[in-house]
C-alpha positions as CSV (number, residue, x, y, z in Angstrom):
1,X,3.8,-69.7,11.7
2,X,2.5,-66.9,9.8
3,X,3.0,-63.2,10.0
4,X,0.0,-60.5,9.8
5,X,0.4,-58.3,6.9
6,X,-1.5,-55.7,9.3
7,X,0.9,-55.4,12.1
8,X,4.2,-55.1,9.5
9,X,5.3,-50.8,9.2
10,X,3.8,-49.6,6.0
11,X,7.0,-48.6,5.1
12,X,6.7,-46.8,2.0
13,X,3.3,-45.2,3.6
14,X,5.6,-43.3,6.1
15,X,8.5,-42.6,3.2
16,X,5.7,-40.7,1.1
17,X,4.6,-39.1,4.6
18,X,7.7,-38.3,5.6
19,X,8.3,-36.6,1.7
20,X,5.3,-34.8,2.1
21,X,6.0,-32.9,5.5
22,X,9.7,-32.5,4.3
23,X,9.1,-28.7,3.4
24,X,7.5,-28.0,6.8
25,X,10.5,-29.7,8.5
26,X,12.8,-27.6,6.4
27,X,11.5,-24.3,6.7
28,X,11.8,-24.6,10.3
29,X,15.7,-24.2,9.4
30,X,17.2,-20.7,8.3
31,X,18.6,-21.9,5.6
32,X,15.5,-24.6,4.7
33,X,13.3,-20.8,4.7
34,X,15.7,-19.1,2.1
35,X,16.2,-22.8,-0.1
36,X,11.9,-22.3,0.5
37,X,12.2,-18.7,-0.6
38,X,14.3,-19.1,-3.8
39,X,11.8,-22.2,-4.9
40,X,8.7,-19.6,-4.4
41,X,10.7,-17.0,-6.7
42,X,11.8,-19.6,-9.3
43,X,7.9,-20.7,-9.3
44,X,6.7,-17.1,-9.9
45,X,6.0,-15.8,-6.7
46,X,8.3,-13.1,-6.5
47,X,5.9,-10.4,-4.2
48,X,7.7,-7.2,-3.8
49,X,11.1,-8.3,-4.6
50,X,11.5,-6.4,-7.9
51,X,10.3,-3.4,-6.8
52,X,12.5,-3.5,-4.0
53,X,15.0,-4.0,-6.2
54,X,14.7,-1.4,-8.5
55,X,13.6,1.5,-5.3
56,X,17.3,0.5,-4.8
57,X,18.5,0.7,-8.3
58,X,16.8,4.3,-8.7
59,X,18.4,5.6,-5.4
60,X,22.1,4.4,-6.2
61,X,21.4,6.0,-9.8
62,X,19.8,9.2,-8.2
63,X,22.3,9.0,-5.8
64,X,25.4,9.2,-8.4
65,X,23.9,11.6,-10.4
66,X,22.6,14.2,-8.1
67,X,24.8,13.6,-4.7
68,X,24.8,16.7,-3.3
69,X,20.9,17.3,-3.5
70,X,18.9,14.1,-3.8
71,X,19.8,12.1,-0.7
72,X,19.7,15.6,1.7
73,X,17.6,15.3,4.3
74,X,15.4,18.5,2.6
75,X,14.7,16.0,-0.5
76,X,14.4,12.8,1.8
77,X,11.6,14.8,3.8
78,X,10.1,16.1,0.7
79,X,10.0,13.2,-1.0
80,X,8.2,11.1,1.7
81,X,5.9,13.7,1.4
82,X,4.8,14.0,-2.0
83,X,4.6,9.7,-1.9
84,X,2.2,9.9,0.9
85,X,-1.1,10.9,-1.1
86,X,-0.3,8.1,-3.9
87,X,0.6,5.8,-1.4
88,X,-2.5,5.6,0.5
89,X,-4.5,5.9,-3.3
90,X,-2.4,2.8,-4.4
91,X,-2.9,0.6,-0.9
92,X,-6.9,1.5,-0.9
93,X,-6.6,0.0,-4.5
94,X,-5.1,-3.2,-3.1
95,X,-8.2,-4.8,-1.7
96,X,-10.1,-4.1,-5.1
97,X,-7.3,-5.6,-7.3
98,X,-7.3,-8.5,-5.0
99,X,-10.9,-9.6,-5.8
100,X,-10.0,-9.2,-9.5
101,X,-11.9,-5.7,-9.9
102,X,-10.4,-2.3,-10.8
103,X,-11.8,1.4,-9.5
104,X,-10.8,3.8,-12.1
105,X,-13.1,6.7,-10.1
106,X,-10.9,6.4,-7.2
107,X,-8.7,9.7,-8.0
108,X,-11.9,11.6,-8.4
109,X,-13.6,10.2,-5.3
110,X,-10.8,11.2,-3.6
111,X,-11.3,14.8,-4.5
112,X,-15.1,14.8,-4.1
113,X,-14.7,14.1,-0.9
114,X,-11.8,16.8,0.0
115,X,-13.7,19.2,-1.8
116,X,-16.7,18.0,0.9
117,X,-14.5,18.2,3.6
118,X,-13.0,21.8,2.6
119,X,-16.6,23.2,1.9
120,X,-17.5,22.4,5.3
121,X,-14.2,23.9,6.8
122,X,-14.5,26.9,4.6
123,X,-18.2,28.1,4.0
124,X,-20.2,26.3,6.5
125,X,-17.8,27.3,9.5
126,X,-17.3,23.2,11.1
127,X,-14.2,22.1,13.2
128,X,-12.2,19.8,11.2
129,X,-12.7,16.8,12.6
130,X,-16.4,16.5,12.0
131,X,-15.8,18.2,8.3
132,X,-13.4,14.8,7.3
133,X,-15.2,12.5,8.7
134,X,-18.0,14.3,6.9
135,X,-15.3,14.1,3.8
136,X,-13.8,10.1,4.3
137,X,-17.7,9.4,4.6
138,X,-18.7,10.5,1.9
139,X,-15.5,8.3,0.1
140,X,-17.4,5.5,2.0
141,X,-20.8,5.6,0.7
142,X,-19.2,6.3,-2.8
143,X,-17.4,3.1,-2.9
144,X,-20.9,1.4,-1.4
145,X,-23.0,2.3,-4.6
146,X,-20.5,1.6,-6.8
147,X,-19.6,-1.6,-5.2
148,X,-24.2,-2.6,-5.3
149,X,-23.9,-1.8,-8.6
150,X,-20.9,-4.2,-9.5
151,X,-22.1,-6.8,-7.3
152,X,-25.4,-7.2,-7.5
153,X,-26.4,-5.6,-11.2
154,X,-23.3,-7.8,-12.5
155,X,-22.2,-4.6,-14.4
156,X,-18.3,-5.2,-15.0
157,X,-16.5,-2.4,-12.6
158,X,-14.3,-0.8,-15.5
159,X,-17.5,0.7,-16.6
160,X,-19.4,1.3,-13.5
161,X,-16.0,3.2,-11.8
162,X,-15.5,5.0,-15.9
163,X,-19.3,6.3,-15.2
164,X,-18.4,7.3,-11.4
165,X,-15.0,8.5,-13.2
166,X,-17.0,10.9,-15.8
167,X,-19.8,11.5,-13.1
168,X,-17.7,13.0,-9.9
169,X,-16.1,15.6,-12.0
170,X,-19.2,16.9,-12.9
171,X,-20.0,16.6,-9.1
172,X,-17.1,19.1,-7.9
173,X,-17.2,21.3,-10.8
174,X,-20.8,22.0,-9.4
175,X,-19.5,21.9,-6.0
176,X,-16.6,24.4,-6.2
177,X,-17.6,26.4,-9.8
178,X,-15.3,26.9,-13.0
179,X,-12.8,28.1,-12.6
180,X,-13.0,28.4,-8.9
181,X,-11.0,26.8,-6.0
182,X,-11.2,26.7,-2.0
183,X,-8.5,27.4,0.1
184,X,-7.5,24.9,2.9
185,X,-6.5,27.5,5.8
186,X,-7.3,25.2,8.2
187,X,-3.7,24.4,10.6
188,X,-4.2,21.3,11.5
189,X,-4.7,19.8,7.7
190,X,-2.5,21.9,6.0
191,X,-0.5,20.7,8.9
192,X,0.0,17.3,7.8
193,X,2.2,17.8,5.3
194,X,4.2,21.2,5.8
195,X,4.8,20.5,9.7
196,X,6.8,17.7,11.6
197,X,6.4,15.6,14.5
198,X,8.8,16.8,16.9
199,X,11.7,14.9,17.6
200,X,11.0,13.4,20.7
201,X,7.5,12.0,19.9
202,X,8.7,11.0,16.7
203,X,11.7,9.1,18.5
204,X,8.9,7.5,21.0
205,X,6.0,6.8,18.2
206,X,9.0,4.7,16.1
207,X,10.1,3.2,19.2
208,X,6.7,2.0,20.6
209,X,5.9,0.3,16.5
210,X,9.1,-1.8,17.0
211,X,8.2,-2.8,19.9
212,X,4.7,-4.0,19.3
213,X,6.1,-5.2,16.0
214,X,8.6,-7.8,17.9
215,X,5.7,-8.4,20.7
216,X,3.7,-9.5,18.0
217,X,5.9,-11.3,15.5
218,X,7.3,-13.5,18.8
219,X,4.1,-14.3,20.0
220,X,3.0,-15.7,16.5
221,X,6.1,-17.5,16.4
222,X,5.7,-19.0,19.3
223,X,1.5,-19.6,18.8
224,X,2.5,-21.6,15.6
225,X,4.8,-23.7,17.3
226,X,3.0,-24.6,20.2
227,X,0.4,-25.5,17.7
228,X,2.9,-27.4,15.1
229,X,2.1,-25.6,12.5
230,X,4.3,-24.2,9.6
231,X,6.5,-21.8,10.9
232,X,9.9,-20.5,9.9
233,X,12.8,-20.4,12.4
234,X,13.2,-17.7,15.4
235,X,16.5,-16.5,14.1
236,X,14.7,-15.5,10.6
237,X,12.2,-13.4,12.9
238,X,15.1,-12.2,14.3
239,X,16.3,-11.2,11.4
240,X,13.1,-9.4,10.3
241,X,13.2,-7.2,13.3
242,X,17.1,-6.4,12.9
243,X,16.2,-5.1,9.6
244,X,13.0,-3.3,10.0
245,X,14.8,-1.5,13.0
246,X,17.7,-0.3,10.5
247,X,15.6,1.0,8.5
248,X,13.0,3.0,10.7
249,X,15.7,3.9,13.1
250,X,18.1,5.3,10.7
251,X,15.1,6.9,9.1
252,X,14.3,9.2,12.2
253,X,18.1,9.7,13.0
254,X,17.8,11.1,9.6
255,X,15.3,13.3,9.6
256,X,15.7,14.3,12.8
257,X,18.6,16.4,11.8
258,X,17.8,20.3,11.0
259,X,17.0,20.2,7.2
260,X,17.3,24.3,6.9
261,X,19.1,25.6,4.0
262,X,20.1,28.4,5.6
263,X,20.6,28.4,9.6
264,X,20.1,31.7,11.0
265,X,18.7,32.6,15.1
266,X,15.4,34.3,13.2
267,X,14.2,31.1,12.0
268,X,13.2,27.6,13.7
269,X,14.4,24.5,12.9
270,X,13.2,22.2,9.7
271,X,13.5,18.6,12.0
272,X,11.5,15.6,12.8
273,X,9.4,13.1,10.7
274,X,6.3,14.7,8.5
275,X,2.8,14.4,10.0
276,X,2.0,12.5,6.5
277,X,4.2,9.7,6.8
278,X,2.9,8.5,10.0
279,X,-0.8,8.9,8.4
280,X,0.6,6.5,5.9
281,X,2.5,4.2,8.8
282,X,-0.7,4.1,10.7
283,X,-2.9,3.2,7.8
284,X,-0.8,0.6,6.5
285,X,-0.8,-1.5,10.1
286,X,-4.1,-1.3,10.4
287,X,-5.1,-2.9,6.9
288,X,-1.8,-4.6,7.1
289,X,-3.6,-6.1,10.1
290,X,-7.5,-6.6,8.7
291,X,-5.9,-8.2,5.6
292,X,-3.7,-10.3,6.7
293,X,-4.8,-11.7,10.5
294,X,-8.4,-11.5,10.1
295,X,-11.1,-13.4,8.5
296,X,-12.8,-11.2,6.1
297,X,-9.0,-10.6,5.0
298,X,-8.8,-14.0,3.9
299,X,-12.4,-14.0,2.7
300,X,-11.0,-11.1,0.3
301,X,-8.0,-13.7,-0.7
302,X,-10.5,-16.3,-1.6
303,X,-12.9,-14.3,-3.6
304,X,-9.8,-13.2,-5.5
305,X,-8.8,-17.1,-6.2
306,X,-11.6,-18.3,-7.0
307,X,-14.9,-16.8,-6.8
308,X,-17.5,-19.6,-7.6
309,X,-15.2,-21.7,-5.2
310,X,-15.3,-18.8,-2.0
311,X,-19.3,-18.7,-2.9
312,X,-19.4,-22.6,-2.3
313,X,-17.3,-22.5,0.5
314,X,-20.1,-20.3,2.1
315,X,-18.4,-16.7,1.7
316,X,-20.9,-14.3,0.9
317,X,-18.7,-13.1,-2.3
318,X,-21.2,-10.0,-2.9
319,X,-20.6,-7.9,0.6
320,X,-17.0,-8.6,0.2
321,X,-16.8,-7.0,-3.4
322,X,-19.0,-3.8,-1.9
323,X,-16.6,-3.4,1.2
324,X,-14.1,-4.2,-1.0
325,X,-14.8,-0.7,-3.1
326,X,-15.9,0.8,0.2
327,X,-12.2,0.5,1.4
328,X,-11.1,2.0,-1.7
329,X,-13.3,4.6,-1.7
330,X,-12.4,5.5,1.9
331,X,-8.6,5.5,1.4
332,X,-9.4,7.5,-2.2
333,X,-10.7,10.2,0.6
334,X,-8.0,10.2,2.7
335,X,-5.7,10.5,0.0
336,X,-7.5,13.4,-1.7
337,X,-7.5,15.3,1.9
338,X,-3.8,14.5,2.1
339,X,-3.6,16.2,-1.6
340,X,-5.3,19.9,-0.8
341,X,-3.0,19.9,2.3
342,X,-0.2,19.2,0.3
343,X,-1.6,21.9,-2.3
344,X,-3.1,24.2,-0.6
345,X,-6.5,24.1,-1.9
346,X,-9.1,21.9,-3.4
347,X,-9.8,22.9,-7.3
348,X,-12.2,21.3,-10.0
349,X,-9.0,19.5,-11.8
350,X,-8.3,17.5,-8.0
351,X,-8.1,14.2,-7.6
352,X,-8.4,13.8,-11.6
353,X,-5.9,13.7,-14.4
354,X,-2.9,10.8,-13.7
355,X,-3.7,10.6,-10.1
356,X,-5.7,7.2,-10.8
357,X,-2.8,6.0,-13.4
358,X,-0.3,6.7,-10.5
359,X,-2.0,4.7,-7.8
360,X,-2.9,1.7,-10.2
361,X,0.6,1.9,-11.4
362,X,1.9,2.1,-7.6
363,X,0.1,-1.2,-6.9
364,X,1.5,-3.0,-9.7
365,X,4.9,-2.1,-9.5
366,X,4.5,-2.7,-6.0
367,X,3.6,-6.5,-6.6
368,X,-0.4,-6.7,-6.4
369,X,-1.2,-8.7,-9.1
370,X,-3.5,-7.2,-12.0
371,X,-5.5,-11.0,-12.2
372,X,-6.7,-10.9,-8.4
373,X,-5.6,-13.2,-5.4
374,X,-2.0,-12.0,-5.2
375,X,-0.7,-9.2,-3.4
376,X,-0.6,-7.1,0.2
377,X,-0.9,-3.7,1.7
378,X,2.7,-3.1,1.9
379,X,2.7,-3.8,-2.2
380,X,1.0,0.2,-2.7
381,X,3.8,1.9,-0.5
382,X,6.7,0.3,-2.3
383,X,5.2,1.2,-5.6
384,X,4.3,4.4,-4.1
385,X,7.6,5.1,-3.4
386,X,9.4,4.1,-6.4
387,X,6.7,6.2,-8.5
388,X,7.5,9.2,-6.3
389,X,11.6,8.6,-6.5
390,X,11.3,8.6,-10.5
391,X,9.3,11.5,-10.4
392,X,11.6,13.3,-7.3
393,X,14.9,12.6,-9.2
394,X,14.3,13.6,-12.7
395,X,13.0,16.8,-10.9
396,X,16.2,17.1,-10.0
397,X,17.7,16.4,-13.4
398,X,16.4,19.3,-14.8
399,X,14.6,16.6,-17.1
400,X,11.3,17.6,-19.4
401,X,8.2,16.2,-18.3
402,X,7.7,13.8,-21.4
403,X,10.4,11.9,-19.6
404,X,8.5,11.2,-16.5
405,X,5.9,9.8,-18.4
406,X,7.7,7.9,-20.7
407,X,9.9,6.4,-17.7
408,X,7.1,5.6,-15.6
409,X,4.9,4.1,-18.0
410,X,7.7,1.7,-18.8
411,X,8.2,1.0,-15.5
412,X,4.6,-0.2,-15.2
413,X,4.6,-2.0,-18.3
414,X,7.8,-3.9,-16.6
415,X,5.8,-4.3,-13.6
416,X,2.7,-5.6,-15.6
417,X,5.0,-7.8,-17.7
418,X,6.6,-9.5,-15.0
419,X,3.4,-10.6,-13.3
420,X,2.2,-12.0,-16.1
421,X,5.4,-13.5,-16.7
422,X,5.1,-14.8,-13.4
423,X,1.5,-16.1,-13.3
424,X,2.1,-18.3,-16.3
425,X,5.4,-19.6,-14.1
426,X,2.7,-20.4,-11.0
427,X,0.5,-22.0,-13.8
428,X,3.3,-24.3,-15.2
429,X,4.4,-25.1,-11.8
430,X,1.1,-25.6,-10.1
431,X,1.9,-23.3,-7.2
């Protein structure tokens, strides 16, 4: 009697299956994820972990040096502040980075289109809300010729955005004059950065992002698994949350606490978060969002991969390197209105000098990666923040300005360093 060979297991078939879906199994666990997480770093995927790292380093150094000033609630507040502009620079560069392009006319565009939005306010008598729109589409249409010329004349971007770069300076020189500047008077702009939310509404505004923020995270969680697909475990969602509260909640405790130098009956109290950072909060969500849950976000990813490949995969790799720049564009505005609230004013010199260097640098340091494919929103507000926090706490040193340069530019070199350290790891790895 013989046996089919057809009906015996194919034993080694399901060893080499089992081997394969291993990982998945594994990173269901809490620990599997973090064993998963330390393979990913050792690989060269390290995201935003060193620039975490060293936003920590700077604040415990800050921290020692200057105790009595740097980590008050005045300085805390101010600080947020003056990251808010660069921050939403550096995350509007993201999505250009990502495709493996750069925008070096972004600081400028953002100025063109504050000083659009501040001739409209000023000389031409319209409400506010029609002059930035008027301002963040003019950012818009900006990034849309720049992006047609890129995209479908083939010209490389570093000299199509150097052209814009030159260009828009000549364009708001003739806008504003030599010389000359316009006043932001306007409340609720200038508002954004030298008023607070009050307490309350910032208490509720925090309180209603955590919870869509857990609504949302357990509901993917609980998609993935009733679809089997990869997921890590509830408890490190969990943990997520726990953490992300911490820091949000103890944030607004923080600055919810009167931040007046001197307290006296004759003057109100300095308390609640800064209009600016929840501009930035919003922002980030909502391209956090488009990014990272939609599909032209991964359409982005893919052109940034590998382009020929997204174009034979039937992405149309032109209109997503023009929106690509339009986003940019866009943000630049918002970031450049953000700027003349901060200062008061929209001059010739705005958006122009190192505002560009900053923002690229943000993203960097932040994690986006200068060769495309790699990086996320969140990656321009961490690098934001640590290029603000150099810049906040040798303020406070009483240090000479050559230092800020010199610091930050060897911060970004580190940055720039370590991805390229880290794509050749990816490379020799195949991950």
């Amino acid at each position: 009697m013989t046996v089919d060979k057809k009906t015996e297991p194919d034993t080694q078939a399901t060893t080499e299956s089992s081997a394969a879906f291993a990982g998945d199994a594994r990173a269901t666990t809490l620990g599997g994820s973090l064993t998963k997480y330390v393979e990913r770093v050792r690989g060269g995927d390290m995201g935003a972990l060193p620039a975490i790292l060293g936003l920590v380093v700077l604040f415990v150094v800050f921290t020692t040096l200057r105790p009595d000033s740097f980590t008050s609630e005045l300085n805390i507040a101010n600080l947020l502040t003056q990251a808010a502009a660069i921050c939403v620079l550096a995350m509007g560069l993201v999505p250009v980075l990502l495709i493996g392009d750069i925008d070096l006319s972004a600081g400028v565009a953002g100025g063109t289109s504050a000083g659009v939005a501040a001739l409209l306010i000023d000389r031409e008598g319209y409400a506010w809300p029609i002059s930035v729109v008027a301002g963040i589409a003019t950012g818009i249409l900006i990034g849309f010729v720049i992006g047609l010329l890129v995209a479908k004349l083939g010209i490389p971007s570093f000299v199509v955005t150097l052209a814009f770069f030159l260009g828009l300076q000549g364009v708001i020189l003739k806008l504003i004059g030599q010389g000359g500047s316009i006043a932001v008077r306007d409340g609720v702009i200038r508002g954004l950065t030298i008023d607070n939310m009050p307490v309350v509404a910032g208490w509720i505004v925090v309180g209603g992002i955590l919870v869509a923020y857990a609504a949302g995270s357990i509901y993917t969680h609980r998609k993935k698994s009733a679809l089997g697909l990869q997921r890590g475990p509830l408890s490190l969602v969990i943990i997520k949350l726990a953490v992300i509260s911490v820091v949000l909640l103890g944030t607004t405790a923080f600055l919810s606490v009167d931040r007046r130098a001197v307290k006296t009956p004759a003057t109100d109290p300095i308390q609640g978060i800064p209009y600016a950072v929840f501009v930035v909060v919003a922002l980030l969500i909502v391209l956090s969002f488009v990014f990272g849950r939609t599909r032209y976000g991964r359409h982005v990813y893919a052109v940034g991969g590998n382009r020929e490949a997204a174009r034979r995969a039937g992405i149309s790799v032109d209109r997503v390197r023009v929106s690509a720049f339009m986003v940019c564009s866009g943000m630049a505005a918002i970031s450049g209105i953000i700027t003349a609230s901060y200062d008061g004013k929209v001059s010739p010199g705005s958006g122009g000098g190192n505002v560009l260097l900053y923002a690229v640098g943000a993203a960097v340091i932040g994690g986006t990666s200068l060769f495309g494919g790699r990086g996320l929103i969140r990656n321009g507000v961490i690098g934001g923040l640590v290029i603000a926090t150099i810049a906040n706490g040798l303020y406070l040193l009483n240090q000479a300005a050559y230092i800020n340069f010199l610091v930050t530019g060897g911060v970004l070199l580190l940055a720039a360093s370590v991805d390229a350290i880290s794509r050749r790891r990816r490379t020799s790895t195949g991950t």
